[in-house]
C-alpha positions as CSV (number, residue, x, y, z in Angstrom):
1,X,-4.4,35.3,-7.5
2,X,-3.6,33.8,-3.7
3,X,-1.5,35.6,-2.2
4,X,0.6,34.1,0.9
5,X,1.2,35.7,3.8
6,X,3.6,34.0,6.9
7,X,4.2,34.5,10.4
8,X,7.9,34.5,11.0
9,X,8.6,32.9,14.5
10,X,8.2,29.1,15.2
11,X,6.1,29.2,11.9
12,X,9.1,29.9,9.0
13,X,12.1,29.9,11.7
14,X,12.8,28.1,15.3
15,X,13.3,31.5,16.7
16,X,11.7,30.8,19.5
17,X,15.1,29.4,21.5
18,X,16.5,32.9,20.9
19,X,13.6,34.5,21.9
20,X,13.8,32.8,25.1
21,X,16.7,32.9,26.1
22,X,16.7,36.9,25.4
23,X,14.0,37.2,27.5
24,X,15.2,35.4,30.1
25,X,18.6,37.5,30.1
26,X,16.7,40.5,30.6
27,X,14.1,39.3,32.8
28,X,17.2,38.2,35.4
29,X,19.0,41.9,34.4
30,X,15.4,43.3,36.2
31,X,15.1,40.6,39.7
32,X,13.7,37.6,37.8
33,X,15.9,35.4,38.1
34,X,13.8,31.7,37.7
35,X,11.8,32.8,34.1
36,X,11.3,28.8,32.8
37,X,10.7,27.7,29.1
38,X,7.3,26.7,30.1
39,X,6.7,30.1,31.0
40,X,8.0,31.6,28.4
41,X,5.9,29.1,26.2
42,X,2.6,30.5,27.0
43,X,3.6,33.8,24.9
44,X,4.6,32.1,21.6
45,X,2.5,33.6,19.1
46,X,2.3,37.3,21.3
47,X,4.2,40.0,20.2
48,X,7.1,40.8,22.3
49,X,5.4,44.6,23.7
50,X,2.3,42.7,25.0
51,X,4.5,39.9,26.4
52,X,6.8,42.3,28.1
53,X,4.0,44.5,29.5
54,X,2.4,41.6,31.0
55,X,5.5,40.3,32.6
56,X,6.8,44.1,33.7
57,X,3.3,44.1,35.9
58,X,3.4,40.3,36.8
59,X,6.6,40.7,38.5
60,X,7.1,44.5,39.6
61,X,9.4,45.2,37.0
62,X,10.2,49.0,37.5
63,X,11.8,49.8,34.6
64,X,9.8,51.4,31.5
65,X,8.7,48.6,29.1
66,X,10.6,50.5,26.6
67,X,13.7,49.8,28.5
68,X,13.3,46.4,28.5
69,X,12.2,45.8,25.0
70,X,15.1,47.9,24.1
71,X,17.5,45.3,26.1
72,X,15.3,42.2,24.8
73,X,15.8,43.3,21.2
74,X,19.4,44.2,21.6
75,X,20.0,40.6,22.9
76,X,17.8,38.9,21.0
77,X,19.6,40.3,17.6
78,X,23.3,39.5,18.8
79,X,21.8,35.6,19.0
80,X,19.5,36.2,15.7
81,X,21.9,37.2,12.9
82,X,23.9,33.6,13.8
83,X,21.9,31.2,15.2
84,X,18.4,31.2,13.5
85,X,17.3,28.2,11.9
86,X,15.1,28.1,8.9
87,X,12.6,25.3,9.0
88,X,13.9,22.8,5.8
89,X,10.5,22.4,4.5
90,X,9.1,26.1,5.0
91,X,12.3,27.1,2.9
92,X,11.2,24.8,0.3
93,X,8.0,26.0,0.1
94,X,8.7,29.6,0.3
95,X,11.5,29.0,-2.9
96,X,8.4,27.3,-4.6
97,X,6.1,29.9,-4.6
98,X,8.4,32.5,-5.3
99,X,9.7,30.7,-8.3
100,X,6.0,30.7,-9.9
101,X,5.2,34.5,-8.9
102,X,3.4,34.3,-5.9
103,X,2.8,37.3,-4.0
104,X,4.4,36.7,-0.2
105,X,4.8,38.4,2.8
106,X,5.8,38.3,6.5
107,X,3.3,39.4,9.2
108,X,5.0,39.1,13.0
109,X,4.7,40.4,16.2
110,X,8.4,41.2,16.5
111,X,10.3,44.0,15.7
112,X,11.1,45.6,12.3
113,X,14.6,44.9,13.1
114,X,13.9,41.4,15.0
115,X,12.6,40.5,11.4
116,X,15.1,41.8,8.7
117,X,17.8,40.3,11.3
118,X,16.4,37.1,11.0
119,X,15.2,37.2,7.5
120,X,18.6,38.8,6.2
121,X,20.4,36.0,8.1
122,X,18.9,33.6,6.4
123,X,18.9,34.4,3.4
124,X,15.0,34.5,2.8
125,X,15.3,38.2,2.6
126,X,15.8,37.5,-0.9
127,X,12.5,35.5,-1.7
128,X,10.3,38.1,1.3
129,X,10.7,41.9,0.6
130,X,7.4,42.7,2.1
131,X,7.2,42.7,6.0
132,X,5.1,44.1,8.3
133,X,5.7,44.0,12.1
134,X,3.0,44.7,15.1
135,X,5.5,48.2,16.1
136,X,3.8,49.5,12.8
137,X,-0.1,48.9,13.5
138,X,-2.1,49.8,16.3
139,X,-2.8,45.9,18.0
140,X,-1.0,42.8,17.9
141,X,-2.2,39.2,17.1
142,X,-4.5,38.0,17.7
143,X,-6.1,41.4,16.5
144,X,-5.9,41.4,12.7
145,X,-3.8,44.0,12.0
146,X,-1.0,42.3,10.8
147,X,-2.4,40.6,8.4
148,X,-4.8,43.4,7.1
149,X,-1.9,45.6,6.3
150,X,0.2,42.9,4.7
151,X,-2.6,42.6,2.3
152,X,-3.0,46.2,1.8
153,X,0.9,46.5,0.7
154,X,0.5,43.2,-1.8
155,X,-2.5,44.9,-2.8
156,X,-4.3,41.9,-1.9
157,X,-7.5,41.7,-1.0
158,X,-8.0,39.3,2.0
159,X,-10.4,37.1,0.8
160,X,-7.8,36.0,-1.4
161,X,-5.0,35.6,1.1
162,X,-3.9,32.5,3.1
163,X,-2.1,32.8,6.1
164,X,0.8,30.4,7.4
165,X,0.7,30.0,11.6
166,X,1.7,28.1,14.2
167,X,0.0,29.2,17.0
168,X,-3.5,30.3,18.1
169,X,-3.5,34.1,18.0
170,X,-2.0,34.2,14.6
171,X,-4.9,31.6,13.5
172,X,-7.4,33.8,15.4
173,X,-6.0,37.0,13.6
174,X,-6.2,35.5,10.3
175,X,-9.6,34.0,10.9
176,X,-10.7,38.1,12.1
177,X,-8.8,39.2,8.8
178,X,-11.2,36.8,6.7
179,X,-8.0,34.9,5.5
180,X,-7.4,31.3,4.8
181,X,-5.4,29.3,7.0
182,X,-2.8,26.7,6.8
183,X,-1.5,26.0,10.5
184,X,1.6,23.8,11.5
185,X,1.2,24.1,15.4
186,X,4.5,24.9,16.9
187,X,3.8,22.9,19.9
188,X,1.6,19.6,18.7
189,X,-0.1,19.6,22.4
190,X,-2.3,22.5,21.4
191,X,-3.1,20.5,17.9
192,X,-6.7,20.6,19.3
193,X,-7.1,24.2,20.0
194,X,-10.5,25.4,19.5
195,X,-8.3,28.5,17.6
196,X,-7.4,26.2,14.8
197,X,-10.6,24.5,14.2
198,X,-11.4,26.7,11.1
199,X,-7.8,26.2,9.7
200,X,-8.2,25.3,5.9
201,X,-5.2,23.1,6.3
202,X,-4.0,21.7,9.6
203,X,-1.1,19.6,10.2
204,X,-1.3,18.4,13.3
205,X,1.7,16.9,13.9
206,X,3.4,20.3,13.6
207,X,6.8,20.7,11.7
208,X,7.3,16.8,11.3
209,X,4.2,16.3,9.4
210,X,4.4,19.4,7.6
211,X,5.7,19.1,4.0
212,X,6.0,21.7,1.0
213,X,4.3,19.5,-1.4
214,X,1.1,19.0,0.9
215,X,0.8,22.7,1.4
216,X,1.6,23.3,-2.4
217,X,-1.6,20.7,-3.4
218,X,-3.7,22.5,-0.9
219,X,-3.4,26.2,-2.1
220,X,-3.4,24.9,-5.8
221,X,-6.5,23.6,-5.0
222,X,-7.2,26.8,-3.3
223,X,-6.3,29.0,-6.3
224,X,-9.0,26.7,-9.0
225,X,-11.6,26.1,-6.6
């Protein structure tokens, strides 16, 4: 049996407003007070630990990285548990392959309690009981751990998992994990990233092209090839 495994951010959920303006709070809290979208932009799909680490020495920041993902987390959660949006379609598809048994999970670069904020307020903690972040493995995306130990606790093996991404180093981590791959970039502009080319399913035109009944056909197709 195929068993699906999803990133979380900008793939099931537009967390990636909250997880800007989070980091931007606490980058300002430590002398940065000019962070941008675009720069936050370049670390969608990164956990939040490598992104911090590489800003902490970037900038000067003094403080511990632990500090600051401490403060990041704390203010990412207040805007998390209210303000996260579930992407129509992904909840569709999620509620369709629950509904005919099909082993899920959630593989994301952020926090255990990042993802059972988000999860829990949106209700899809119901339909995902099996998460795994990058705190509990030893490398982030686009390493394969993730994904690797999602299968383990679905007691999948990873030929016969398919991934859900929308952004290069989770379609570089699944492709390292010997997974499938359906990709919904979460910005279209990188639509032609070398990182998706060996996607099994790509819609290119990112969330507005994606649809639960296209990615449904596909993985039935998939599951009697």
């Amino acid at each position: 049996m195929i068993s699906v495994i999803f990133d979380l951010d900008g793939t099931l959920v537009d967390s990636e407003p909250n997880y800007y303006e989070s980091g931007r709070r606490t980058l300002e809290r430590h002398g940065v007070p000019d962070f941008t979208w675009e720069q936050h932009a370049r670390f969608i799909g990164i956990g939040t630990m490598e992104t911090l680490e590489i800003l902490k020495e970037r900038h000067g920041i003094p403080a511990p990285v632990e500090q600051l993902l401490a403060e990041q987390n704390a203010a990412y959660l207040e805007l998390a548990r209210t303000r996260t949006e579930v992407f129509p379609q992904m909840r569709k598809f999620v509620e369709r392959l629950y509904a005919e048994g099909v082993p899920m999970a959630v593989a994301s670069g952020s926090s255990l309690e990042a993802i059972d904020a988000v999860l829990a307020g949106t209700g899809l903690d119901a339909l995902l009981t099996t998460v795994v972040s990058a705190e509990e493995v030893a490398h982030g995306k686009p390493a394969p751990d993730v994904f690797l130990e999602a299968a383990r606790r679905l007691g999948a093996r990873p030929a016969d998992c398919v991934v859900v991404e929308d952004a290069t180093p989770g379609a570089l981590a699944a492709r390292a994990a010997g997974m499938g791959c359906i990709v919904v970039p979460y910005a279209t502009d990188i639509a032609d990233d070398p990182a998706f080319a060996p996607a099994g399913l790509l819609f290119r035109g990112g969330r507005a092209q994606f649809t639960a009944d296209a990615a449904h056909d596909w993985l039935t197709a998939r599951r009697t090839a």
